[in-house]
N, C-alpha and C positions, 0 to 999 in steps of 0.2 A: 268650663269646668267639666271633668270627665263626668259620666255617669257612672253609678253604680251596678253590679247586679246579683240585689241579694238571693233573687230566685235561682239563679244558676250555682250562686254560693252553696246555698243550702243543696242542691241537687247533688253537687260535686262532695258534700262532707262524708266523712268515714260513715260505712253504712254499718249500724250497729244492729244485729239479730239476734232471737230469742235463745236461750240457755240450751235449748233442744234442736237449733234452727229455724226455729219460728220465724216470720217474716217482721214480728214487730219485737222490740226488746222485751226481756221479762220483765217483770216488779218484781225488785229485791225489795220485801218488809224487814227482814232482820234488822235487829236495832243494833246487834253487834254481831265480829267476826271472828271468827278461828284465825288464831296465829299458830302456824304447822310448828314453831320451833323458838323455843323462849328467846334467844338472845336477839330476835328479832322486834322482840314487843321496844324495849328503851331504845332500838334503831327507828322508830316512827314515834317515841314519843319528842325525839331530841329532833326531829326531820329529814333523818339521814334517809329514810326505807319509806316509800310512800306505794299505791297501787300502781303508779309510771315509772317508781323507782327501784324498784325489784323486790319490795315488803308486799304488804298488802292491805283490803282497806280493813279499817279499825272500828271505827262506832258511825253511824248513821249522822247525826250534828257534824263529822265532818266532813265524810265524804259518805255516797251513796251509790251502788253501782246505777240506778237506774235514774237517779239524779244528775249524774256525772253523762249520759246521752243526752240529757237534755241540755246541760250545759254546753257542753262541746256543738249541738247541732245551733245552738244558738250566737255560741262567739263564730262559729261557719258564716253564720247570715249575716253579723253585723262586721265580718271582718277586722274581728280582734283578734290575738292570740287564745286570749282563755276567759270564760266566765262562770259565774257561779248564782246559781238559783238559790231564793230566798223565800220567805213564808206570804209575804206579802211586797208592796209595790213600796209602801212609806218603810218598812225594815231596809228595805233595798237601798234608799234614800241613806237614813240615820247611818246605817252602816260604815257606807261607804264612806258620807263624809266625817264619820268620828273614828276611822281609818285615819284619812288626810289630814284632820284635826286636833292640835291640843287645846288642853286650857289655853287661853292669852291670844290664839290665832283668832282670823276674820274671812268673813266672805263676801265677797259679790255679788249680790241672785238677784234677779229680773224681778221688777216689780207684779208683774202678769201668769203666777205659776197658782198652781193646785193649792187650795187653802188649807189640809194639810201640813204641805210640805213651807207653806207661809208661817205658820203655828209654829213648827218644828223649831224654824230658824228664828222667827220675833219671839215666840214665849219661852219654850226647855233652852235648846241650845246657850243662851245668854248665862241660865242657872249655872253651866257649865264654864262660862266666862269664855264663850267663842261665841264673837257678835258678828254679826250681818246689816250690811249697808245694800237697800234695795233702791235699786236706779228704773231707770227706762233700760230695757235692755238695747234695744234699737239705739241710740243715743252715746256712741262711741265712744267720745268726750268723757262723756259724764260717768260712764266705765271705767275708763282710766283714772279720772281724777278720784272718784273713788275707792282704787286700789292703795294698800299703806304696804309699810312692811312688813306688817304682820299677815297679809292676805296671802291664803292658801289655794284658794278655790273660786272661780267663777261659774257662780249657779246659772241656770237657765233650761228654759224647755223648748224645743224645737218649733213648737206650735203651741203658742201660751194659751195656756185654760183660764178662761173662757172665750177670752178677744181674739184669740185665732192670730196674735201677732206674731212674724216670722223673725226667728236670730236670725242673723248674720253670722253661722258660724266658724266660718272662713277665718272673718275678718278676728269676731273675739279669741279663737285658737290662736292668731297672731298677735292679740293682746297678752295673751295669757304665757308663751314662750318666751315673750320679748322677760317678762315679769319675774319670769321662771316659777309659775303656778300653775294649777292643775284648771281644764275646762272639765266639769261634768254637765251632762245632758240631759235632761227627760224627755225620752224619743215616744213616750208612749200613746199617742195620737196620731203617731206619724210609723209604723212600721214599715218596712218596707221601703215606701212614698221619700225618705230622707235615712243613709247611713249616716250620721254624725260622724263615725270614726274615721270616716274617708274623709270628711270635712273638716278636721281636723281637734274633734272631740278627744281626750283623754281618756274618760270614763263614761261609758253611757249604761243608764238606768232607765228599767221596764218595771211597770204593772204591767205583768201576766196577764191579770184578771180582764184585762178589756180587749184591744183584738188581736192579738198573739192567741190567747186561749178562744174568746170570738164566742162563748156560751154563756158565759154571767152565772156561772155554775162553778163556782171556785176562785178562790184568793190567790197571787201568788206573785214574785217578785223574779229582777233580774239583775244583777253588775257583768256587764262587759268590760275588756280592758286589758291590759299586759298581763304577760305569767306573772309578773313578780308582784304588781298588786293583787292581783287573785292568791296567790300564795300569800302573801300578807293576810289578805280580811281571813283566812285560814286557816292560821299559824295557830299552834296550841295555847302559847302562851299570850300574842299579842290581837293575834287576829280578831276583828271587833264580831264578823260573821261565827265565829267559831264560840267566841265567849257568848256573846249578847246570846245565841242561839237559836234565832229565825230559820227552824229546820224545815225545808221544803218535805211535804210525805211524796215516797214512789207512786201511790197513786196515783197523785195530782200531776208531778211529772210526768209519767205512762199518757193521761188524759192529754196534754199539751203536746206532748210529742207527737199522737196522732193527728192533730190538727193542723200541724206545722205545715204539710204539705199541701193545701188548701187553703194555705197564710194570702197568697198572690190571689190567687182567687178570687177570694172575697177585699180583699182590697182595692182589688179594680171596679168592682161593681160599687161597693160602698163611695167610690171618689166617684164613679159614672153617676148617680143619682145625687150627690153632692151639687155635683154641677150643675146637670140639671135643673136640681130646684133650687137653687140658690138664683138663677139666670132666670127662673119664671120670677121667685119674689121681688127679686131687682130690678124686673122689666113693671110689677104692678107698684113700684114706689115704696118696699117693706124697705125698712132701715136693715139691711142683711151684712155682713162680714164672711166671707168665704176666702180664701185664697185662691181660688181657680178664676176667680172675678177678675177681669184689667183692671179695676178702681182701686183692687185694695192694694193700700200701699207698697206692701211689699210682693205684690204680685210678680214682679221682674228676679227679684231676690228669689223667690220659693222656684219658681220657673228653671232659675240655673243654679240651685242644689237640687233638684228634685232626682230621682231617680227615672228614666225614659220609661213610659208605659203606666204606671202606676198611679197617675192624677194628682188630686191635690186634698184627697182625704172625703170623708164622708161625715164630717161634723160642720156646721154653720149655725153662726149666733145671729137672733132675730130679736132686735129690739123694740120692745111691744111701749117703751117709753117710762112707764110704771107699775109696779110689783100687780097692782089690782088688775089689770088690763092683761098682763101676763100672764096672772092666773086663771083665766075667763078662757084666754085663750087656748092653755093645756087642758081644761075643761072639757072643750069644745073638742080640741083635737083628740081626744083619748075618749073619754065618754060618749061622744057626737056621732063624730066620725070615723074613732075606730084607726085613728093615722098611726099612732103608737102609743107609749107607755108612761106617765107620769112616775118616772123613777132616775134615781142619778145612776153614774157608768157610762160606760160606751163600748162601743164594738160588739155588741150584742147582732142577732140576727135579724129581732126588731128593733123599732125608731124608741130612743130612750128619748125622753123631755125632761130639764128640769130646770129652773128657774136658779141660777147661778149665785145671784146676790143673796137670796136667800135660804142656799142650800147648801151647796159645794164651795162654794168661796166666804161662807156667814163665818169662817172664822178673820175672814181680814173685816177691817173696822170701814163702816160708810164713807167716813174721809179716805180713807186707802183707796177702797175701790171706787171712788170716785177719780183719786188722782190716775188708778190704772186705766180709767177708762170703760168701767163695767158699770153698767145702767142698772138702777136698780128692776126694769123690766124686762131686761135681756133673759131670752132665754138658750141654753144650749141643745140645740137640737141631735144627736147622733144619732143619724138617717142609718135605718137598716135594712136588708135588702128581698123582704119578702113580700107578696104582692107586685102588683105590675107596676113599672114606674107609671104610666099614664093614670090608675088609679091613684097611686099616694098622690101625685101632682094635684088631680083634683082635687082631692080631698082635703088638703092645707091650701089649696086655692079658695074653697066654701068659706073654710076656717076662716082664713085672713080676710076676705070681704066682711063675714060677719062680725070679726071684731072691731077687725085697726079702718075696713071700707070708708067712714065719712074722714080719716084723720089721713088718709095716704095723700101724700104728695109726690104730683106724676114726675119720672126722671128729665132731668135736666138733659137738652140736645147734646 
């Protein structure tokens, strides 16, 4: 399988500069625009005249000049035609698939996603009379046999939150054409590390907010994907992005856009220290889940979609076995020793901890996430990259003696 390379993508996209020449784009705030000559206003409300179509842009909710850079450098890296930023990561989500969606249609989604976008599809969406049948995503079979006639959409996240388990994207984009339905993606764990679109995703969806943006200082959302669904979630009258109105602000995009180019960066560091410590607590007997591990199952899989150079991420699940023992443990690592932060997100600069069952995933129900395979001690660690690796290492080295030390059991030859 070829590799990608979003870093060069993004190198190579149109370089957009400031109003004055500035080296970075302006912020456009205006909420609205001058149109130089009335018969031009009903040629953009009907879609004839757009800012690429020879009109110009019109109000903020739907297009933005300094939103519209950030879009464009974005569908650059993920090698789509066109995408569109949003106000947050779950707008991004709703949007899109109430786009793809009517009353009476159905979905596919992975048992192992963001609990969230779990809620989204088991509690609202149904009010709407568009249900979801959640599988194994792994579990091909059980994919298909799952699909009806009324399925639109095969849900899934490149790197399931919390278990860290890998799609098969390949393979379900050849579920999904065969079906004549749409894959969407949530790549937002994995930037960079996995294009989906090269893999043969339809529509791939970002929270901003974690390491795209990479500060934990802002909300913010993303749909990748053809011109003509971008132009749809768009559209005056249908568009769900347009209606619903999850309007990204220019400042928030100006802020991401400067980051963009420090995206690789830090994602190689984040996947270098990934590894690392995931390879120290596997070697002391921790129950660890990483994909850069040979054990974990889909190691061979992630290995030949991954992108060359960019690793296998900077997140690893450590199952401390039960919620009390888990908690002791972020204790320790935060209060103690100072390893990082007792808060949910990711992609931050520091190490986010937080206890998955009872925190980010507490809207799927104990049988669920028992059948998904989330412990209720698991915790998700998103390693960040400040301090020496040699320090953090020991330091969740301390940790883990002083918790899980009488209960480890040593690795099998």
């Amino acid at each position: 399988m070829q590799s990608y390379n979003p870093e060069q993508a993004l190198l190579k996209a149109r370089r957009e500069f400031g109003e004055h020449g500035g080296v970075v784009p302006s912020i456009e705030r205006s909420s609205t625009f001058t149109v130089m000559h009335p018969d031009t206003m009903p040629e953009i409300f009907t879609g004839i005249k757009g800012p690429e179509q020879g009109g110009c842009f019109l109000y903020s909710r739907h297009f933005n000049p300094t939103v519209d850079v950030l879009s464009r450098y974005l569908a650059a890296m993920e090698g789509t035609q066109a995408a569109v930023c949003t106000a947050s990561g779950m707008s991004a989500i709703s949007c899109a698939v109430l786009q793809l969606c009517s009353s009476g249609d159905h979905i596919v989604a992975s048992k192992t996603i963001y609990g969230g976008t779990h809620a989204l599809f088991e509690s609202l969406l149904p009010q709407m009379k568009i249900n979801t049948t959640f599988v194994n995503i792994a579990d091909l079979d059980a994919v298909k046999a799952a699909i009806t006639p009324e399925t639109r959409v095969i849900f899934t996240e490149t790197m399931g939150n919390p278990t860290l388990n890998i799609a098969d994207l390949p393979a379900l984009s050849a579920i999904a054409r065969s079906r004549n339905i749409k894959l969407m993606v949530d790549n937002t764990f994995s930037p960079m590390i996995f294009t989906p679109h090269s893999l043969g995703a339809d529509v791939v969806i970002y929270s901003l907010t974690k390491y795209i943006n990479g500060a934990s200082d802002l909300v913010a959302g993303a749909i990748c994907g053809d011109k003509q669904f971008v132009s749809e979630l768009m559209g005056l009258h249908t568009g769900r992005v347009m209606l619903l109105g999850p309007t990204m602000d220019p400042r928030v995009a100006f802020d991401i856009i400067q980051r963009l180019p420090h995206l690789a960066i830090r994602m190689r560091e984040h996947s270098r220290r990934g590894l690392a410590i995931a390879g120290m607590l596997k070697g002391m007997g921790v129950r660890v889940s990483y994909p850069g591990l040979l054990d974990h199952p889909q190691h061979a899989l992630a290995a030949q979609m991954c992108n060359q150079g960019f690793g296998f991420g900077g997140i690893l699940a450590m199952d401390c076995g039960d919620r009390s023992t888990a908690e002791k443990m972020m204790e320790i690592l935060q209060n103690e020793e100072k390893f990082g932060l007792i808060a949910v997100s990711l992609g931050y600069f520091d190490t986010l901890i937080s206890c998955s069952g009872s925190s980010t995933s507490s809207e799927i129900t104990a049988e669920d996430q028992q059948e998904m395979g989330l412990s209720p001690g698991l915790l998700r660690i998103a390693l960040g990259y400040t301090g020496s690796l040699d320090d953090r290492m020991g330091q969740i080295k301390r940790a883990v003696e002083k918790v899980l030390g009488k209960d480890l059991t040593p690795p099998k030859e």
